[in-house]
N, C-alpha and C positions, 0 to 999 in steps of 0.2 A: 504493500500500500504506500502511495505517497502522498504528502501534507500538501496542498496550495491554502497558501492563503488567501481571507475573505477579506471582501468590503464590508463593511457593517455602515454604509451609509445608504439613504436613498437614494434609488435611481429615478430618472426624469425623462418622461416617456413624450416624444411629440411626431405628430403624422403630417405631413406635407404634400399637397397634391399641385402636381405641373402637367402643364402641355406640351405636347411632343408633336411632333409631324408621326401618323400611319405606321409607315414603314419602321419607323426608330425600334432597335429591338431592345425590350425589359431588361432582357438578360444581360447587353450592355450597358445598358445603365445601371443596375444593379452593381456589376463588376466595376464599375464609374467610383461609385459611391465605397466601395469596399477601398479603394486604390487610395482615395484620400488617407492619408495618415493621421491617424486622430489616434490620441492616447484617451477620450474620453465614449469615443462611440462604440458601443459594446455588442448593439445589434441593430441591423437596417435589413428589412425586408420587404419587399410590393403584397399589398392585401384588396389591391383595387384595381383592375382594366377596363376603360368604359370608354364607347366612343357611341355617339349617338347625342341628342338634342340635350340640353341645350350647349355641348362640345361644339366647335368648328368643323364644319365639315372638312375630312383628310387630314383630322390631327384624334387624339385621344385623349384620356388622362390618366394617369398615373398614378395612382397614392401610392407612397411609403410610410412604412411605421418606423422610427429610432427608438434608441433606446440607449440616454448619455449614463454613465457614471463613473467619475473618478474618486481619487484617495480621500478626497472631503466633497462636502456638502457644495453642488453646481448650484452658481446665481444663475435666475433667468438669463444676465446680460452672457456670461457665457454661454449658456443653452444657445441662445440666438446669435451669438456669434458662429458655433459651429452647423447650425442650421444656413446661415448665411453664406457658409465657404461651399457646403454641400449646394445650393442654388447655384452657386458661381460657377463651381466644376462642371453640374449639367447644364448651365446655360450657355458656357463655351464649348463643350464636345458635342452638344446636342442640341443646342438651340432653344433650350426647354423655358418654360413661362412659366411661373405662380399662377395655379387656377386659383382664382377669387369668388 
């Protein structure tokens, strides 16, 4: 058996939904979002694909669920900071939008 050690703080949970053009594949974006180097994002997965009204037509959306926690306690301004580098990566490899 081996010992890892825990976090004993909260973790901070937040879902983000973008637009993508059709074609764009999940999967690389997913692999997008892994690539970033974050010592604090612990898990990011797609739990949403929807393309239909009121979407653009020849684009989709996307949701992601994260999932931040590091060695102490995340301020929101962190949280949203690292939510913010994630938008940036997909909105330069992929062109992607914040659905509002």
């Amino acid at each position: 058996p081996r010992f890892e050690p825990f976090v004993n703080v909260p973790a901070v949970a937040r879902d983000l939904a973008v637009l993508v053009e059709e074609q764009v594949p999940v999967g690389g974006m997913l692999g997008a979002v892994h690539e970033l180097s974050s010592s604090v994002l612990t898990e990011a997965r797609v739990f949403d694909v929807y393309a239909g009204s009121p979407v653009p037509q020849g684009q989709k959306s996307v949701a992601f669920g994260f999932v931040f926690q590091g060695e102490k306690t995340l301020t929101d301004e962190e949280v949203d900071a690292e939510v913010g580098r994630i938008v940036a990566g997909l909105r330069a490899e992929f062109g992607a939008r914040v659905r509002s």
